[in-house]
N, CA, C and O atoms as a GROMACS GRO file, in nm:
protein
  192
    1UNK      N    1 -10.625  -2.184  -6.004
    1UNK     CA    2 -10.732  -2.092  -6.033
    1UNK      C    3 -10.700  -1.961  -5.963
    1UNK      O    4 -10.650  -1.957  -5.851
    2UNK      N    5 -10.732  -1.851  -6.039
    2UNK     CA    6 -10.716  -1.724  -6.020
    2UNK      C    7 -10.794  -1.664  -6.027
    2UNK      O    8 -10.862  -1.682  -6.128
    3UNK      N    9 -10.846  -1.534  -5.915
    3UNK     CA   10 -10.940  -1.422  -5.952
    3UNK      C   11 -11.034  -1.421  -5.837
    3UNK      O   12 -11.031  -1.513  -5.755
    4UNK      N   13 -11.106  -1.336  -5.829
    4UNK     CA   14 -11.203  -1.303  -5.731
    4UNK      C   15 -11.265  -1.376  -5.642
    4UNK      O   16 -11.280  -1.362  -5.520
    5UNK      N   17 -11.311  -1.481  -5.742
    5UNK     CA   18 -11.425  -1.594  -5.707
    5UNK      C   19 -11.396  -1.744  -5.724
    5UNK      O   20 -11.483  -1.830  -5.710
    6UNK      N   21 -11.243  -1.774  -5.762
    6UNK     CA   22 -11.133  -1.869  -5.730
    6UNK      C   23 -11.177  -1.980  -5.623
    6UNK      O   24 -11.200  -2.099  -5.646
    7UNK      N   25 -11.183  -1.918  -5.508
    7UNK     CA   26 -11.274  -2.015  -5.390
    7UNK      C   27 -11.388  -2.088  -5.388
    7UNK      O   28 -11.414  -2.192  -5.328
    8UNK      N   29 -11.472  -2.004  -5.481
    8UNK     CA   30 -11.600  -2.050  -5.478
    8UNK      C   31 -11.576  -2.175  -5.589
    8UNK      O   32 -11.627  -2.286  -5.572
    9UNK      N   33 -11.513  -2.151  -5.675
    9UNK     CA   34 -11.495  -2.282  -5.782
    9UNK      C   35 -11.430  -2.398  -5.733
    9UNK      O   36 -11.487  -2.504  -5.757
   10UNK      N   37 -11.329  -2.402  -5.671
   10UNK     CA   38 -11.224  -2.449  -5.585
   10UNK      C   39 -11.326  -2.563  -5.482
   10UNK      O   40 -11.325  -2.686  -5.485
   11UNK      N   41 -11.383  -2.500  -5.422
   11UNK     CA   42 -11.469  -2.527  -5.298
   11UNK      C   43 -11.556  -2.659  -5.367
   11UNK      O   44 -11.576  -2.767  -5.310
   12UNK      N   45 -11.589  -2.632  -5.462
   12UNK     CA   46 -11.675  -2.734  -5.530
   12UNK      C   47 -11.565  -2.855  -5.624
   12UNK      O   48 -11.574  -2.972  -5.660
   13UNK      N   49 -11.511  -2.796  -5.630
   13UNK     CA   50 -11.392  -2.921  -5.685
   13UNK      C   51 -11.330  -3.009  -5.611
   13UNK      O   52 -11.312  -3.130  -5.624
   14UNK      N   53 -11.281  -2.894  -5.487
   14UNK     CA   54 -11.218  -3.031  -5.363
   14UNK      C   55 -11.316  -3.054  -5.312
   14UNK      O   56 -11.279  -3.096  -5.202
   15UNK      N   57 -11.490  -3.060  -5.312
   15UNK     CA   58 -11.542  -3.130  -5.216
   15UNK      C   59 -11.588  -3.311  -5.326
   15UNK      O   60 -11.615  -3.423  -5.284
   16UNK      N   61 -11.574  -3.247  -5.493
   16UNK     CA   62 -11.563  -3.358  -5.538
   16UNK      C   63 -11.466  -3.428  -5.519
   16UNK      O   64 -11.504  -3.539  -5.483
   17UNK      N   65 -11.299  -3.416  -5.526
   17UNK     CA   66 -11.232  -3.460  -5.531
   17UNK      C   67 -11.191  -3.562  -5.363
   17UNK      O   68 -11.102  -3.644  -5.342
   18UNK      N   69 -11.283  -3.518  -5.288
   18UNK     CA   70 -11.237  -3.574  -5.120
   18UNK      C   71 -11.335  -3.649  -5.123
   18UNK      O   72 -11.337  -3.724  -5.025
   19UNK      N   73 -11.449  -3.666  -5.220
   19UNK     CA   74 -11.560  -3.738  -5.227
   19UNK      C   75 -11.535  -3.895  -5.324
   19UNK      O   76 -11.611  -3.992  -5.334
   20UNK      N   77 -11.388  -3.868  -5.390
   20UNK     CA   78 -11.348  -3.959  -5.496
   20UNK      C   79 -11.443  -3.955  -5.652
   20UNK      O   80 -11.448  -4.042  -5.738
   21UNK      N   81 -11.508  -3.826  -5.648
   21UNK     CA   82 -11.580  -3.845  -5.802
   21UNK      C   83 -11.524  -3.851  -5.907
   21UNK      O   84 -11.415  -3.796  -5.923
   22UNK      N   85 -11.598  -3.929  -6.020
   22UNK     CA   86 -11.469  -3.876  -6.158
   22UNK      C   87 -11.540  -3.724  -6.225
   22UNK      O   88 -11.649  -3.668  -6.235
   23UNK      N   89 -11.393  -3.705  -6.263
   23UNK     CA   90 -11.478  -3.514  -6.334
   23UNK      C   91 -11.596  -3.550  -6.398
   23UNK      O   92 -11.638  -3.445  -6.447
   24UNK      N   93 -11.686  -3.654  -6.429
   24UNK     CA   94 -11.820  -3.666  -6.488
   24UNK      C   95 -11.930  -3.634  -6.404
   24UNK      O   96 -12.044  -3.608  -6.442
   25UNK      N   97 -11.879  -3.637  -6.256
   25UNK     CA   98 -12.016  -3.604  -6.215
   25UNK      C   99 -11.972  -3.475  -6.161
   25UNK      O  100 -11.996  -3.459  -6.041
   26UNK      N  101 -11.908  -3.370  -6.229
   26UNK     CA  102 -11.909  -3.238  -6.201
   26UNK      C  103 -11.971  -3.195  -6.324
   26UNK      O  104 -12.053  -3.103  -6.327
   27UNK      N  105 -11.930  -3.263  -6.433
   27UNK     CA  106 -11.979  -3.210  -6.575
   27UNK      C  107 -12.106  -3.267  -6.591
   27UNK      O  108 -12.147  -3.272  -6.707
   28UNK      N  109 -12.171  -3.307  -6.509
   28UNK     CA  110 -12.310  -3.344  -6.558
   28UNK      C  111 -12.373  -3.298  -6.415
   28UNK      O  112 -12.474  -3.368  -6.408
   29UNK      N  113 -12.369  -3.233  -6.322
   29UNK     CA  114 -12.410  -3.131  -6.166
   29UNK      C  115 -12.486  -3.036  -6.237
   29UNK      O  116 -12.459  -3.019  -6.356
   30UNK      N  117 -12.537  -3.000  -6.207
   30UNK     CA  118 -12.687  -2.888  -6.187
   30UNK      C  119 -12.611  -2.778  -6.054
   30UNK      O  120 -12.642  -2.785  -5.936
   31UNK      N  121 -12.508  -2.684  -6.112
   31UNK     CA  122 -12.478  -2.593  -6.012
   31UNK      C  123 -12.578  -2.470  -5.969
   31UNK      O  124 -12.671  -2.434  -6.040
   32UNK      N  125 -12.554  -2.427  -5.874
   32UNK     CA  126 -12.640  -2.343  -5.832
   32UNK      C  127 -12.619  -2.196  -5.966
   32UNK      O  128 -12.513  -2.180  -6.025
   33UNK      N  129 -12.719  -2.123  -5.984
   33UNK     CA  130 -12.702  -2.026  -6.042
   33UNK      C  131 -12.744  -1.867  -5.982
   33UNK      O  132 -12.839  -1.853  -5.905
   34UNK      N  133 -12.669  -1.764  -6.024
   34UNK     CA  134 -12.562  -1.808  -6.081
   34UNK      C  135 -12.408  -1.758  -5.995
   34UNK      O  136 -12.383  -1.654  -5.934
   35UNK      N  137 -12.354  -1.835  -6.010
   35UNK     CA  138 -12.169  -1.865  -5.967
   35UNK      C  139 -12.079  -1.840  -6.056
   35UNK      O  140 -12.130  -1.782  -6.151
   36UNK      N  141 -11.955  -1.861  -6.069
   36UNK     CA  142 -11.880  -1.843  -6.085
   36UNK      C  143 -11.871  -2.070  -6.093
   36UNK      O  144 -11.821  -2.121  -6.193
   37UNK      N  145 -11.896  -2.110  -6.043
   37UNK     CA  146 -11.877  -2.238  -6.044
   37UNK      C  147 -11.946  -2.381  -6.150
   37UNK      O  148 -11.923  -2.500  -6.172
   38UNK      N  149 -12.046  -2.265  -6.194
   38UNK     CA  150 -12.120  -2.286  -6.338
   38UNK      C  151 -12.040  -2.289  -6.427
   38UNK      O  152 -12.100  -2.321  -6.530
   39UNK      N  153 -11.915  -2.270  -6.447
   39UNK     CA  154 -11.800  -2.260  -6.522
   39UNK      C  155 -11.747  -2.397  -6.558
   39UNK      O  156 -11.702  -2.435  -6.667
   40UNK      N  157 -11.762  -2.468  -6.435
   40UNK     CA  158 -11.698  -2.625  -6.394
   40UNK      C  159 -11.794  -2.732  -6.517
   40UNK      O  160 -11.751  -2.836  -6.567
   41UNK      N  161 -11.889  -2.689  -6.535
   41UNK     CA  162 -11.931  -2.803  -6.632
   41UNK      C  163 -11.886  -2.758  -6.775
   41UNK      O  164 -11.821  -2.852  -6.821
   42UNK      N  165 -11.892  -2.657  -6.864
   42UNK     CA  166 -11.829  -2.635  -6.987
   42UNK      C  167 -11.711  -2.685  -6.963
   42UNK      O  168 -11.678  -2.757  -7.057
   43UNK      N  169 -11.603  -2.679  -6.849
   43UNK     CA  170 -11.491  -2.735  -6.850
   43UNK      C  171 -11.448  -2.823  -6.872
   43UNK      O  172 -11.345  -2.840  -6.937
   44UNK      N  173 -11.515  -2.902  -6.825
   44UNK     CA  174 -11.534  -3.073  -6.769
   44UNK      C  175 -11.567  -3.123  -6.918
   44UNK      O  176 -11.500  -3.212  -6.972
   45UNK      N  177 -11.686  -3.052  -6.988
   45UNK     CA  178 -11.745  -3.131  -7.136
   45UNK      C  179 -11.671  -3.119  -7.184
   45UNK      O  180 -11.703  -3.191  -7.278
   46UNK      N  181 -11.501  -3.055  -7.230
   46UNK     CA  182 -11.452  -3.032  -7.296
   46UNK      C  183 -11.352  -3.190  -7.292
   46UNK      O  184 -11.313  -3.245  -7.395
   47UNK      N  185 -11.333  -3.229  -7.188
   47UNK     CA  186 -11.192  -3.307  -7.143
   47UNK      C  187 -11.276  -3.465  -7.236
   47UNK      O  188 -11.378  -3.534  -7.225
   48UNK      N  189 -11.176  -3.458  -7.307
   48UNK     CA  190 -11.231  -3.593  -7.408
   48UNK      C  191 -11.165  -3.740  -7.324
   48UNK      O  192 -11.185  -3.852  -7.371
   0.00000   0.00000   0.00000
């Protein structure tokens, strides 16, 4: 990830990923609004 606000998305991904979640419970999270990390669930719905 690239760009300004890179961290802030990041930050929420490795705290799932050190937590062992599957990407479903990022794509179904209620992120704070609004972020840059609100991004993470359109992402996530996409991955079939």
């Amino acid at each position: 990830m690239m760009g300004p606000d890179a961290g802030e998305v990041m930050a929420v991904v490795e705290v799932a990923m050190l937590a062992g979640l599957p990407y479903t419970a990022l794509r179904d999270a209620i992120l704070t609004h609004p972020t840059m990390a609100e991004g993470v669930n359109p992402l996530f719905s996409s991955v079939h």
